[in-house]
C-alpha positions as CSV (number, residue, x, y, z in Angstrom):
1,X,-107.8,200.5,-21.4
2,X,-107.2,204.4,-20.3
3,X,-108.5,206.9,-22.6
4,X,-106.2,209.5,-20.5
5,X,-103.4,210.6,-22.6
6,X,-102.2,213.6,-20.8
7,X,-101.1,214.9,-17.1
8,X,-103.7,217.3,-16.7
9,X,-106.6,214.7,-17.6
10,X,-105.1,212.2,-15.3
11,X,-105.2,214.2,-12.4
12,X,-108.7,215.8,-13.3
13,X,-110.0,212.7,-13.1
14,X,-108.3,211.7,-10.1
15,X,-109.6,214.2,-8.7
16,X,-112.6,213.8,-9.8
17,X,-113.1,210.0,-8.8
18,X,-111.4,210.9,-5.4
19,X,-114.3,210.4,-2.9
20,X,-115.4,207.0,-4.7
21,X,-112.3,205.4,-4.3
22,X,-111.0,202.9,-1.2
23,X,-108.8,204.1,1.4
24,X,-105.8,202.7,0.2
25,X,-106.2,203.9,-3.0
26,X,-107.3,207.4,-1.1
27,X,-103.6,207.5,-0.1
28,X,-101.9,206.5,-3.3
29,X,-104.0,209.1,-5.1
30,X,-102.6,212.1,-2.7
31,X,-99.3,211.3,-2.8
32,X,-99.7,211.1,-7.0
33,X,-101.0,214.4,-6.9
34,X,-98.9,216.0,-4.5
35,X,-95.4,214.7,-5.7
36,X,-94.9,214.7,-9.4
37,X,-91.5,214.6,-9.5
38,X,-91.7,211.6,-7.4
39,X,-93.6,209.9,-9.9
40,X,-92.0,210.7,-12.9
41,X,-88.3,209.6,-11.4
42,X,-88.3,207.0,-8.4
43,X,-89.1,203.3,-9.1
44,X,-92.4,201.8,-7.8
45,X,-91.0,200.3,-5.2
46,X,-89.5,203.4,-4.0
47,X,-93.1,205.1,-4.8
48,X,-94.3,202.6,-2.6
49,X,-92.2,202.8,0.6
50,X,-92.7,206.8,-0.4
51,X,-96.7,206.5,0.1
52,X,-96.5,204.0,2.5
53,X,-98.4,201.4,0.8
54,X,-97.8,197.8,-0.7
55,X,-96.4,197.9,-4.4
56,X,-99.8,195.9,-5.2
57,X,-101.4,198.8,-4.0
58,X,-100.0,200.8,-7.2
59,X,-100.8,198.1,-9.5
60,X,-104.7,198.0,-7.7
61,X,-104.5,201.9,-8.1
62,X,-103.6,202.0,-11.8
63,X,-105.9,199.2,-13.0
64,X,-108.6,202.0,-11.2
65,X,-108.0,203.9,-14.0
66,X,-107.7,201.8,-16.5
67,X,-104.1,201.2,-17.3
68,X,-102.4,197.5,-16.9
69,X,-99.9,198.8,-14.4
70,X,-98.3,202.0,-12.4
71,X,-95.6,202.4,-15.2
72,X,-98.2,203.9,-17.5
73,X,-98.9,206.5,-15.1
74,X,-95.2,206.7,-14.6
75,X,-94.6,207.3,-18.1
76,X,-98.0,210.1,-18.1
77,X,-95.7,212.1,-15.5
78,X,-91.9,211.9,-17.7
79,X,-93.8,212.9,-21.0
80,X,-95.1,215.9,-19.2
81,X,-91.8,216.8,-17.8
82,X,-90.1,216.5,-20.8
83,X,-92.7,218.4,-22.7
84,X,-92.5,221.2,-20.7
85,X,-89.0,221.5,-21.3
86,X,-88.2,223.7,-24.1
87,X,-84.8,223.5,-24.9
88,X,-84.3,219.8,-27.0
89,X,-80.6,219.8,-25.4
90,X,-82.0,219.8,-22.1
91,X,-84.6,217.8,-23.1
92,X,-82.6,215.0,-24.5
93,X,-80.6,215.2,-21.4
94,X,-83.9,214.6,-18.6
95,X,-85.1,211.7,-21.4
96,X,-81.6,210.1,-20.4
97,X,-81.9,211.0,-17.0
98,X,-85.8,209.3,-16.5
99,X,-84.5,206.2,-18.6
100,X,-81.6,205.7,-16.6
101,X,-79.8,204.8,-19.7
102,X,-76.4,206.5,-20.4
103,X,-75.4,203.9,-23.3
104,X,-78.0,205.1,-26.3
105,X,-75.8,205.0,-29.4
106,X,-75.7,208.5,-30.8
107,X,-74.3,207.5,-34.0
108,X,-76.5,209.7,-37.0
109,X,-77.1,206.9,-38.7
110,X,-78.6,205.1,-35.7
111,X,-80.8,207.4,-35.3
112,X,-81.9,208.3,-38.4
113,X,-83.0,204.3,-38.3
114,X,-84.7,204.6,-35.1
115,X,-86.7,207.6,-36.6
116,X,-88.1,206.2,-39.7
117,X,-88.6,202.6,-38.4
118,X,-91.2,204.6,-35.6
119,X,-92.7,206.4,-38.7
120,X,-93.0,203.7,-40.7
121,X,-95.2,202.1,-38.2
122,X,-97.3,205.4,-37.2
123,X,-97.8,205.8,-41.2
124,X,-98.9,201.8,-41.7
125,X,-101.0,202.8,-38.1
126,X,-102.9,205.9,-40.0
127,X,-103.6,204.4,-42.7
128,X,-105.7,201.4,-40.9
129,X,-107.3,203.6,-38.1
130,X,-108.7,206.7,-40.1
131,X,-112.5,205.8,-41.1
132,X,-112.8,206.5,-44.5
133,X,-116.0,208.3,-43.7
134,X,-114.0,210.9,-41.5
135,X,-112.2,211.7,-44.7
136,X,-114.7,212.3,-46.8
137,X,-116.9,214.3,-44.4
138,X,-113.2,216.5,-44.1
139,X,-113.6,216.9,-47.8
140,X,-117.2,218.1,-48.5
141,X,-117.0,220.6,-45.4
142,X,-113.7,222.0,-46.9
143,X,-115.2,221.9,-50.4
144,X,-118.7,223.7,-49.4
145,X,-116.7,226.1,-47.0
146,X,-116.7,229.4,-48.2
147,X,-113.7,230.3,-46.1
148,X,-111.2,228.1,-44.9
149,X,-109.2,229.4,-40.9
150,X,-106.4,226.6,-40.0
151,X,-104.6,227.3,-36.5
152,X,-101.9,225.5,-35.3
153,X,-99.6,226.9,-33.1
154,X,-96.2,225.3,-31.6
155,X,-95.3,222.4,-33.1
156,X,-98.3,222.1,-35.4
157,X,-97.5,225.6,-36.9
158,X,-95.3,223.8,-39.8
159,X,-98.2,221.6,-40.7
160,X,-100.9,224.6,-40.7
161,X,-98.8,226.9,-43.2
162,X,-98.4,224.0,-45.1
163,X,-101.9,223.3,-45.3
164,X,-103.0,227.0,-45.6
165,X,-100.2,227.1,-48.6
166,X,-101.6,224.0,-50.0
167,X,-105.4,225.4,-50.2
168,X,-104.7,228.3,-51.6
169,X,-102.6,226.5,-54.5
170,X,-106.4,224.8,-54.8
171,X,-107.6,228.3,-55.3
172,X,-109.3,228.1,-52.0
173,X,-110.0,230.9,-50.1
174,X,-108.0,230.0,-46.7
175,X,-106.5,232.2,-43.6
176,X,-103.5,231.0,-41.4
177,X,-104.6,232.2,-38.2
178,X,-101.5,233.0,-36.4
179,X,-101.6,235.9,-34.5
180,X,-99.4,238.2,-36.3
181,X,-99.0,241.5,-34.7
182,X,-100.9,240.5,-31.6
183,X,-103.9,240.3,-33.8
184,X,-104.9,236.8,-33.0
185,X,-108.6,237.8,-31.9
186,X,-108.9,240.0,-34.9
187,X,-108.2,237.1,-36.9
188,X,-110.7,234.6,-35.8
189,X,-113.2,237.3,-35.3
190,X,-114.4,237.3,-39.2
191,X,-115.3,233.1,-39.0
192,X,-118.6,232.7,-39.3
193,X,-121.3,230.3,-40.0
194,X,-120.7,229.0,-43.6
195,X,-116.8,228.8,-43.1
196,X,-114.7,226.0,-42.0
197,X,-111.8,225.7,-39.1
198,X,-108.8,223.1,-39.1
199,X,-107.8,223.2,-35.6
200,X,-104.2,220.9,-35.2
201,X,-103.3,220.5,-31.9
202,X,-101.4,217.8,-29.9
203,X,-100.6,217.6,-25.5
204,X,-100.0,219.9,-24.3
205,X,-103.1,221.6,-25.9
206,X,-102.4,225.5,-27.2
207,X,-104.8,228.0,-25.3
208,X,-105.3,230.2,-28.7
209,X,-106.0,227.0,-30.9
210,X,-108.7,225.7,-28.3
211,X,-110.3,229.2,-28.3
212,X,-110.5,229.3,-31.9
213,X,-112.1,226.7,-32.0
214,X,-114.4,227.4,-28.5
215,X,-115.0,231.0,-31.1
216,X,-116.0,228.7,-34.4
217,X,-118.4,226.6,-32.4
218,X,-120.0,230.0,-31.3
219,X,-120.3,231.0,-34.9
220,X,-121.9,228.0,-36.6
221,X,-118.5,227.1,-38.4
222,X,-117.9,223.5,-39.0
223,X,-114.7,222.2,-37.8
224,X,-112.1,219.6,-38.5
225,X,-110.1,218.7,-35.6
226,X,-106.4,216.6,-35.8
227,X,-105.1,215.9,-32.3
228,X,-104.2,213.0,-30.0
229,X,-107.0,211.8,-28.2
230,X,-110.9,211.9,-28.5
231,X,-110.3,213.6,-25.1
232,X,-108.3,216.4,-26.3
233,X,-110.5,219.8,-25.3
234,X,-111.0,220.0,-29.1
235,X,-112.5,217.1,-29.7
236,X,-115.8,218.0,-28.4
237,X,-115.9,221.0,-30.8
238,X,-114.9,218.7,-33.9
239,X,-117.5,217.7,-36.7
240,X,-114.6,215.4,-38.2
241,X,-112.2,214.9,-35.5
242,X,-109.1,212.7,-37.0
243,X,-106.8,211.6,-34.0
244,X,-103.2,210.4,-35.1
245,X,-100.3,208.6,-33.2
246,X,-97.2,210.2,-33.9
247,X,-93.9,208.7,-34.1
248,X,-91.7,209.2,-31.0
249,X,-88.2,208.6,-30.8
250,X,-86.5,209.0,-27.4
251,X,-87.8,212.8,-26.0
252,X,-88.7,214.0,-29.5
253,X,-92.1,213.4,-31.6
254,X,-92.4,213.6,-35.1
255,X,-94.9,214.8,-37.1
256,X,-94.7,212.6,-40.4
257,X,-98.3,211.0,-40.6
258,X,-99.7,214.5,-39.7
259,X,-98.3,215.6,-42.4
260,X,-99.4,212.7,-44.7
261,X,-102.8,213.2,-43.7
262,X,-103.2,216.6,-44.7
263,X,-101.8,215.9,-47.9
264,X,-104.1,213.1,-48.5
265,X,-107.2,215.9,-47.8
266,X,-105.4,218.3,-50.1
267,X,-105.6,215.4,-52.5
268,X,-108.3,214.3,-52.0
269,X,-110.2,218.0,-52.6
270,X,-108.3,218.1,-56.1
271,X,-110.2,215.6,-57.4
272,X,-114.0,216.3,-55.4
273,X,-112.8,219.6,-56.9
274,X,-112.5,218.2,-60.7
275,X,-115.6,216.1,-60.3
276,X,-117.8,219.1,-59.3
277,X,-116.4,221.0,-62.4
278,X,-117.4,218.0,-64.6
279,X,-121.1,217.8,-63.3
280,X,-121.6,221.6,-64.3
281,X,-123.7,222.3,-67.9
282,X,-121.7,223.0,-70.7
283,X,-122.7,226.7,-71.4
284,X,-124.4,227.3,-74.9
């Protein structure tokens, strides 16, 4: 099984495991690299007659790389496209386009099905897949913290205001960093070592959430990470790093179990909150 979750980590370690690999596959992994578009839209037989090797050659080349067949990587290369794309119009209109399929019943209630039977199942997933250690590791280092920074920027910037809105409510000191004001460096210049940083991030990866937390890792500062993949590039700066499967419907990904799971660790410091306040000495 593939840990690779993303475009740019597939072809990093392509590249990477380029000189290692067969002829054959030498050839498939050039013309992967060079044509993306190619990839992402043509069939594998035409991907074949394209590279000018057997279809099996595909199937030999994504098994290198731990995936059960070239349609994974296929479907690596359409999620990137279609993330890229920043308009949801245009980006429902290349999911169509890559699927092939002009017959998806727009009907609102049809979709609103399709939606919540995909987050049913990534809610029923988070709840089986987080260790319950994870969780409460996330809730001592926010209850020691002296300071709580949360960054998330894009489509994670609904889940950090809600979190950073949900701390203070605790009575927590906590900071959305967001760069107002073009003050983003400013902001995450005042972590230091006895504060915490909730870095949310998902593919593609925002450049001012990973340096936050490449800035918190210079200062001491423990982290808790929620993203994708024990890949992502904040992983390796995590102390807790919680990675959740998101929902997705057609071109568009939810963000419902993200948003459970920060709730839960909200929750959760309530009542490690309540339980500290109990163990203090009744004063005389």
């Amino acid at each position: 099984m593939s840990n690779v979750s993303n475009l740019s980590q597939l072809q990093n370690t392509i590249r990477q495991r380029y000189p290692s690999l067969s002829k054959r596959l030498q050839e498939v992994a050039g013309f992967v690299l060079d044509n993306p578009n190619s990839v992402a839209f043509d069939t594998v037989a035409a991907i074949a007659k394209e590279a000018n090797v057997p279809p099996s050659t595909l199937i030999r080349f994504a098994n290198a790389f731990g995936f059960s067949g070239f349609n994974e990587i296929k479907q690596i290369f359409q999620l990137n496209l279609i993330e890229e794309t920043s308009s949801y119009s245009e980006r429902a209109s290349l999911f169509r386009q890559l699927e092939g399929d002009q017959t998806v019943n727009e009907r609102p209630e049809n979709i609103l099905y399709e939606f919540t039977r995909a987050n049913t199942l990534a809610m029923e997933r988070l709840a089986t897949h987080i260790p319950p250690k994870d969780l409460q590791k996330a809730v001592d280092i926010l209850s020691e913290a002296k300071h709580i920074y949360v960054v998330g920027l894009g489509r994670s910037f609904g889940i950090a205001s809600y979190l950073t809105y949900a701390l203070r409510h605790l009575d927590r000191k906590a900071s959305l960093v967001d760069g107002t004001g073009g003050m983003f460096k400013e902001q995450i210049s005042m972590i230091d070592a006895n504060d915490a940083v909730i870095a949310i991030s998902y593919s593609p990866y925002a450049e001012e959430t990973i340096l936050t937390s490449t800035i918190a890792a210079t200062k001491g500062a423990q982290q808790i990470v929620l993203t994708d993949s024990q890949i992502s590039p904040l992983a390796s700066f995590s102390d807790v790093c919680f990675v959740v499967k998101e929902a997705q419907v057609d071109a568009f990904r939810s963000l419902s179990a993200t948003q459970c799971l920060v709730q839960a660790l909200a929750v959760a410091l309530i009542f490690k909150q309540q339980a500290n306040h109990d163990k203090l000495p009744a004063q005389a």
